[in-house]
N, C-alpha and C positions, 0 to 999 in steps of 0.2 A: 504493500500500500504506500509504505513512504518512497518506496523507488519508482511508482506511479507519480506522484505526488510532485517530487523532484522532476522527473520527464517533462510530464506536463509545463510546470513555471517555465522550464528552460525552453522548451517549443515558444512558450510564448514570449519567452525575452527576445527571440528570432522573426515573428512573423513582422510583414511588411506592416509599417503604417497605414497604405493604401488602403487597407484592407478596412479601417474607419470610413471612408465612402460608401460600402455598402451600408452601413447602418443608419445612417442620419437619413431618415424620407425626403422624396422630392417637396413635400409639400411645408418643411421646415423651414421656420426665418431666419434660419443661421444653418448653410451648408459646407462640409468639405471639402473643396474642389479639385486638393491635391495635398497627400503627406509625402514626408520624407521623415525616416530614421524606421525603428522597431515600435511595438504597443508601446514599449516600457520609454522610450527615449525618442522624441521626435517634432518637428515641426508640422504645421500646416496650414494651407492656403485658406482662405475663408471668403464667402460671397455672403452676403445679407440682403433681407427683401424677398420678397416672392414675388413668381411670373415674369412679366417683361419688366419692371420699378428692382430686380435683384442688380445687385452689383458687389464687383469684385472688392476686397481691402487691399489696400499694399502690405500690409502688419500681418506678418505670420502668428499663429497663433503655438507656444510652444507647451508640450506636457511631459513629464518625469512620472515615473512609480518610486518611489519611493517606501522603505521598510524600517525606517526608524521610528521611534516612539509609532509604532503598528502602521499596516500596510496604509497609505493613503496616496494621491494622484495630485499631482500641483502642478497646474495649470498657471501660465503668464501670458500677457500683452498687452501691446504699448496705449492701450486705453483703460485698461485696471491698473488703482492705484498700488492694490498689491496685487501679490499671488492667490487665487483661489485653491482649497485643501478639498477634496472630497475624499472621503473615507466610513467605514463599514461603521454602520448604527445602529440598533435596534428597529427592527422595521423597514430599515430601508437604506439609504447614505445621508451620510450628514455631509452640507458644503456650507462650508465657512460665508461669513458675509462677507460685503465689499461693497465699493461704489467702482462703475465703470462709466469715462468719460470720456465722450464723443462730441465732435462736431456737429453743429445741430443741423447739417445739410445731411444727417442720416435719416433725420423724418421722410426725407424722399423716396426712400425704399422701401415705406408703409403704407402712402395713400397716393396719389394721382393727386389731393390736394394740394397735396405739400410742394407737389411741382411747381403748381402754381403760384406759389407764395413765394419759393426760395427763399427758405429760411438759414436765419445766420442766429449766433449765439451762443450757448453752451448748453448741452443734453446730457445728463447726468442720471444713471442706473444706480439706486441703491436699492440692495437686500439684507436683512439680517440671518443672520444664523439660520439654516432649513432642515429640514430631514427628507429627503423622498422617498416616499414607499409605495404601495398599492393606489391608496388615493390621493396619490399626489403629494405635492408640499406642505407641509405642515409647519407653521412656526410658533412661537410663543403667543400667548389669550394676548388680542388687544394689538399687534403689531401686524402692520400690512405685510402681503408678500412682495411686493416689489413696489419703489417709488420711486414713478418718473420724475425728472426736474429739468423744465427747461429754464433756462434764466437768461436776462437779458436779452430776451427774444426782439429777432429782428426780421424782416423780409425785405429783400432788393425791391420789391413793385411799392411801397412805400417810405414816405418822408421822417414819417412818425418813427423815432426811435429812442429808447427802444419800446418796443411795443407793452413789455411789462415781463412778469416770472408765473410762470404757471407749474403745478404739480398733478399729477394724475396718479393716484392710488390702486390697490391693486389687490385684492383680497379673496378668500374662499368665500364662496355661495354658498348658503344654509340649505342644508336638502340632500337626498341621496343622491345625486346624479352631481360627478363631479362638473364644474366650472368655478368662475371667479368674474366678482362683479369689480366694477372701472368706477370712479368718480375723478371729475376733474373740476379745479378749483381754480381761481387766481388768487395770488399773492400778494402783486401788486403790479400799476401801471395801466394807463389810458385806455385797453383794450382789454375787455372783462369778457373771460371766458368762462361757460359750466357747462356739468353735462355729466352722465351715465350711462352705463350699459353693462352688457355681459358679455364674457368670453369664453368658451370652453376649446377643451383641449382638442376636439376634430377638427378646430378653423376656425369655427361658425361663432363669427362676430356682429352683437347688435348695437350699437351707439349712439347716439341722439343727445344734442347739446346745442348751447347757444352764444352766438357772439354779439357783442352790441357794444359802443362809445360809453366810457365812464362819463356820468352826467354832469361830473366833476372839473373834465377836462375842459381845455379853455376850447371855444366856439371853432376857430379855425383847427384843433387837432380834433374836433370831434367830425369835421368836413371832412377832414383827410384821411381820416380811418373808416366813416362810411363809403369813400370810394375804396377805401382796401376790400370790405367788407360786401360791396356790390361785386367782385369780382367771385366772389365766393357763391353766389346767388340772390334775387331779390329779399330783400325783409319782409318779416313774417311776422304778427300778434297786434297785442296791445303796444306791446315796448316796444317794436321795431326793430329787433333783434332779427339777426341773421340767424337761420336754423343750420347743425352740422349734425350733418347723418352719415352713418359709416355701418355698411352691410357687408358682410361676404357668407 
């Protein structure tokens, strides 16, 4: 058994990295496109986005196996601020938390809006401490799964800068049937965004939110952000709010 055991490991400190392409689905927002090294020791190429909005990174994404203080896999690239840890946990693997920080012309590889807007800024992924098991991610009572941050949001089709800071939250749905509901807030800044929805793990995204001129802002940047905001589609209610909807 332990000369199985041993066999085994060492087969797999040999097999190609490549062999990670087979596993990520086509239908993933983060794909492989090409490694280089062993499972245990390697780089690889990465593309983000789905369908024809996917595009390449130039940042390899690098991973190690590692067996000190017990087996676990660490993960680097040049948009985490550190290294991510995953490793065997009750239930399922625990990965450490982290904030990952991108350029906010990544929003383009999510929606066809975003094209539209080109956006500038800073987009910032934080998670805390996870477990994944059977149903999914699991974190501690009370802390979201993942929170988006854009800050200092900008778009080239507008004068108005910067537009303000937004957050979109990210949490588990009550209920048997795994998913995770979205809330998006503003922070701060002339352009007041909100909105909701769901997300489950086969794609199937529902979203619905609104945008409209803080009533605050001076007359001439609330002129200039309704023509941002006409590009988006006409206004809709009582407020005069621009509606955003996002189906797949």
């Amino acid at each position: 058994m332990v000369l199985a055991v041993v066999a085994a490991l060492a087969a797999l400190s040999v097999l190609p990295a490549r062999w990670t392409l087979a596993w990520v689905p086509e239908t993933a927002p983060v794909m492989v496109t090409d490694a280089q090294g062993s499972l245990w020791s390697a780089q690889a190429s990465l593309a983000i986005g789905t369908g024809p909005l996917r595009r390449s990174l130039s940042e390899p994404l690098h991973w190690r196996l590692t067996w000190a203080n017990g087996p676990r896999l660490v993960l680097s690239h040049a948009w985490l601020l550190n290294p991510v840890e995953i490793r065997p946990a009750w239930g399922g693997l625990r990965i450490s938390g982290q904030t990952l920080r991108v350029p906010a012309t990544v929003l383009t590889t999510l929606h066809a809006m975003f094209n539209t807007l080109e956006p500038g800024g800073e987009f910032l992924l934080q998670w805390p401490d996870l477990v994944v098991g059977r149903d999914g991610p699991q974190t501690a009572p009370g802390q979201p799964l993942l929170l988006a941050r854009w800050r200092d949001a900008r778009s080239s089709v507008s004068r108005v800068a910067p537009l303000g800071d937004y957050r979109l939250s990210v949490e588990a749905a009550a209920g048997p049937e795994t998913a995770y509901t979205l809330k998006l807030k503003t922070d701060a800044g002339p352009l007041r965004l909100e909105g909701s929805g769901t997300w489950t793990p086969d794609g199937l995204l529902r979203f619905e939110g609104k945008a409209r001129p803080d009533e605050s802002a001076p007359i001439e940047t609330q002129a200039a952000l309704r023509r941002l905001l006409d590009i988006l589609g006409p206004a809709a209610g009582p407020d005069g709010a621009t509606p955003l909807r996002m189906y797949s």
